[in-house]
N, C-alpha and C positions, 0 to 999 in steps of 0.2 A: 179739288184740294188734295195733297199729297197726304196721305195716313200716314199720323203718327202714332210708331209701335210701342209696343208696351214690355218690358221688360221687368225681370226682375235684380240681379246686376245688367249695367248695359251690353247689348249683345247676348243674353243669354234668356232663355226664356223660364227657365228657374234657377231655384241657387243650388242645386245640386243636393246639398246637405237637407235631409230630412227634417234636420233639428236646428234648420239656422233659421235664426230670430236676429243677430246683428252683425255686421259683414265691415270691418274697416280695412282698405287698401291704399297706397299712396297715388296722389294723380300721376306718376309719374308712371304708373304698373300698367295702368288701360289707356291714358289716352296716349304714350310715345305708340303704343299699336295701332292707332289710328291717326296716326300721322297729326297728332297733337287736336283734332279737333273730332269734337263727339255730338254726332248730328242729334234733331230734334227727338224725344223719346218721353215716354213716360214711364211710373210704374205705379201699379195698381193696388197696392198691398203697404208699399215701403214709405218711410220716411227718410232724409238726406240731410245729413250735414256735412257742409265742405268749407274746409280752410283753407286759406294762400297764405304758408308764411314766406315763401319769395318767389321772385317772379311775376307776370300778370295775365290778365285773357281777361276773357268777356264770359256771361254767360247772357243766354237768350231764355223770353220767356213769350212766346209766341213774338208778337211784333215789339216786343222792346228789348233792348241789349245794355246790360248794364258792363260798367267796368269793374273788372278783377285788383285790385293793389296787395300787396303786402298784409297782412292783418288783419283782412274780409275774411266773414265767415257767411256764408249764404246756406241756408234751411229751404228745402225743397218737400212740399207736403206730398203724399198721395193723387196720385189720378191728372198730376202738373208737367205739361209740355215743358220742356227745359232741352239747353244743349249749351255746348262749351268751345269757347278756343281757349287755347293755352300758349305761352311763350314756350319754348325749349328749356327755359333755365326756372320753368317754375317746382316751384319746392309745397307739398300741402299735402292733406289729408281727406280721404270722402269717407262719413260711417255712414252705412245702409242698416235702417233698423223696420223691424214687422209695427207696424204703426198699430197693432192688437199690443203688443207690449209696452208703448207708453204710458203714465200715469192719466195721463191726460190726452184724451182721442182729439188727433186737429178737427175743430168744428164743434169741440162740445160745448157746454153753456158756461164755463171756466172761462175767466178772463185769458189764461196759457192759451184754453184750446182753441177761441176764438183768433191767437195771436198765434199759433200753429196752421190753422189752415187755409195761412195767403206765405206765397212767397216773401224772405225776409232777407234783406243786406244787414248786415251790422258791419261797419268798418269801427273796429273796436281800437278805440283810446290806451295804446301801450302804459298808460298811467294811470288808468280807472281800475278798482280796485274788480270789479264785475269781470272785465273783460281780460285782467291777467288772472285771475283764477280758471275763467272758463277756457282759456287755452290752455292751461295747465293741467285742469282735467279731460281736456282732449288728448292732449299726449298719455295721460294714463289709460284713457280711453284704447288707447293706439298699443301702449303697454301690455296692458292686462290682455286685449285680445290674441298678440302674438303669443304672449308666455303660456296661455293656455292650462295656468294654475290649477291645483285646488279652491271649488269656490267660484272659480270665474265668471259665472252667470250671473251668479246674485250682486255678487260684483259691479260687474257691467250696468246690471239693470240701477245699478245706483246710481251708480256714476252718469249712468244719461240724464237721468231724474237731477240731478244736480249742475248738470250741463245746460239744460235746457231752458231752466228758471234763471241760471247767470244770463244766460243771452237773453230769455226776456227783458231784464230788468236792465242790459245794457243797452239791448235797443228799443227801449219803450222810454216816455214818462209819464208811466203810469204813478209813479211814486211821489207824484207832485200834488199837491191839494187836497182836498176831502178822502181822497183814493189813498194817500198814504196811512190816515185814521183808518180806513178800511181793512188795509191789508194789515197792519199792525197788530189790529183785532183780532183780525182774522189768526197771523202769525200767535197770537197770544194762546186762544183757544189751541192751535195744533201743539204749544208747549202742555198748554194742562192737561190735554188728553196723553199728552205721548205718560204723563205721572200719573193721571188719576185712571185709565183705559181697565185697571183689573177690575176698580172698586166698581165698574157701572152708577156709578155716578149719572142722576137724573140731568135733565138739559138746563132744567132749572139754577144747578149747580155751577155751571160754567157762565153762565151768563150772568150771576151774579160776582163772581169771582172776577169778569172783565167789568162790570156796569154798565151791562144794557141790559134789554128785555129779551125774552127766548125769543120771539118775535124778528126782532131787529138784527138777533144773529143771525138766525135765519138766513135773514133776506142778505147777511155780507157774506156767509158760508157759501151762499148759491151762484154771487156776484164772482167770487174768487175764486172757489173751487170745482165748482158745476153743480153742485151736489147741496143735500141738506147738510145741518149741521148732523143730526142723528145718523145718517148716512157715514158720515164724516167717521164717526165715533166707531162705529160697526169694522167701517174699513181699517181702523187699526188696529182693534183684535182680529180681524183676520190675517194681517199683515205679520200679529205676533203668533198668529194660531199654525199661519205655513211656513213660519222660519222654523220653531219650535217640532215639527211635525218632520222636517226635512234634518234638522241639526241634532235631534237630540234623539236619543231611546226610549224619551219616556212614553209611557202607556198614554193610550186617550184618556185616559180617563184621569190620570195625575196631570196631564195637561188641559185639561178642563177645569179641573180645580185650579191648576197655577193665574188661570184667566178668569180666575174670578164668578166661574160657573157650579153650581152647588149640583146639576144634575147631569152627568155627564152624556144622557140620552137628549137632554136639550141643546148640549154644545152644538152633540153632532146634528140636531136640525140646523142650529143657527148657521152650522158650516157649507150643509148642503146647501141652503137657501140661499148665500151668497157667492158660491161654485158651483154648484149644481153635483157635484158629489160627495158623499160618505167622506170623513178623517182619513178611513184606513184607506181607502179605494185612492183616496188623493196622495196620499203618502207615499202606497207602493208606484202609483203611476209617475208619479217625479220623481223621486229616485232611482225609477229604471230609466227615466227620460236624461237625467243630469248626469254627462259622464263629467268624470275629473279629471 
């Protein structure tokens, strides 16, 4: 059997950049170098999103070959033999992302991650409301990484997080039946916490707030998002704990207070426990890490 290699862009056995976590190029940049067609390969680390908005090809995934049209987006996970032909006149976009950086690891217990780590077609409906947002934020996708802004990373890391859940939900129906009660719930909870997240607010609080038992959240926080619901809760103040940490001036210890924390030697466990380092230690190291 012929070995298929492992790349991290194709043809290249690292991305070069020290600091690269997501990499968008047009198909037209790598594959006219290879004479429009890009043998079998994988990569070990990345995840893949590729659009055709003109033009066509095929891509392969060991022995099957699907067809490329207009308005295919195909999601390629980690560790996935893939390969491409392309027309001459095709027109599209591939982002390469570090699959440690997505919200949701493909294969986690997340209904996303589970839907992340198989090969996925979407031929997305130019009049679904899903599928013209989530081209729309491809091209900013495509935007924001040439400009190279201020900001750009966090950016980025948005935008894919909101990328990712449009294509879910345009090429799933999961939205259909009991499952749509589910996620709803679920959606309901991620609005309370994103309001209530300073106050620490017990579980008890939220779950009566939608009408179910801590119990039954539970089990739809875990269905939907991999995780518990407490979990859940945790990861938003850390999500406000490293914007604030990276964006602002303030002291640890006035941003400990800001989140709701009356000790500010407690914040910094809770910080460590869920990165595994110190406020300060985390703050000097992404800021030298983030150029703008």
């Amino acid at each position: 059997m012929q070995r298929v290699p492992t790349y991290a862009l194709y043809g290249e056995t690292d991305a070069g950049d020290p600091g690269f976590w997501l990499h968008h190029e047009t198909i037209y940049a790598r594959s006219s170098q290879h004479d429009w067609e890009i043998q079998p390969h994988r990569h070990a680390d990345y995840f893949q999103i590729l659009y055709i908005a003109a033009g066509s090809g095929d891509v392969v995934f060991g022995d099957e070959t699907l067809s490329l049209k207009p308005g295919t987006v195909i999601t390629i996970p980690p560790e996935t033999s893939h390969g491409f032909r392309f027309s001459k006149t095709v027109i599209g976009s591939v982002i390469t992302i570090l699959s440690s950086h997505l919200d949701h690891r493909p294969g986690d217990r997340s209904q996303l991650g589970q839907w992340l780590a198989r090969p996925q077609k979407i031929a997305s409906d130019p009049q679904a409301p899903d599928a013209k947002e989530a081209v729309r934020v491809l091209e900013q996708i495509a935007a924001e990484f040439e400009g190279r802004s201020r900001g750009r990373h966090e950016i980025l890391r948005a935008y894919v997080s909101v990328l990712l859940h449009l294509l879910f939900r345009a090429g799933s129906d999961r939205h259909m039946g009991d499952n749509a009660s589910g996620d709803m719930r679920v959606d309901a909870l991620i609005n309370l916490v994103d309001r209530h997240f300073r106050t620490h607010r017990a579980l008890s609080f939220y779950a009566d707030e939608i009408g179910v038992s801590p119990t039954h959240l539970n089990r739809l926080v875990r269905a939907w998002q991999g995780c518990s619901a407490h979990e859940l809760i945790e990861r938003k103040i850390l999500e406000e704990a490293k914007r604030q940490l990276i964006f602002s001036m303030n002291s640890i210890q006035e941003i400990s207070y800001r989140l709701g924390f009356r000790d500010a030697a407690y914040f910094s466990r809770f910080f460590a426990r869920g990165t595994g380092s110190t406020p300060k230690d985390w703050r000097a190291a992404e800021r030298g890490r983030i150029r703008y």
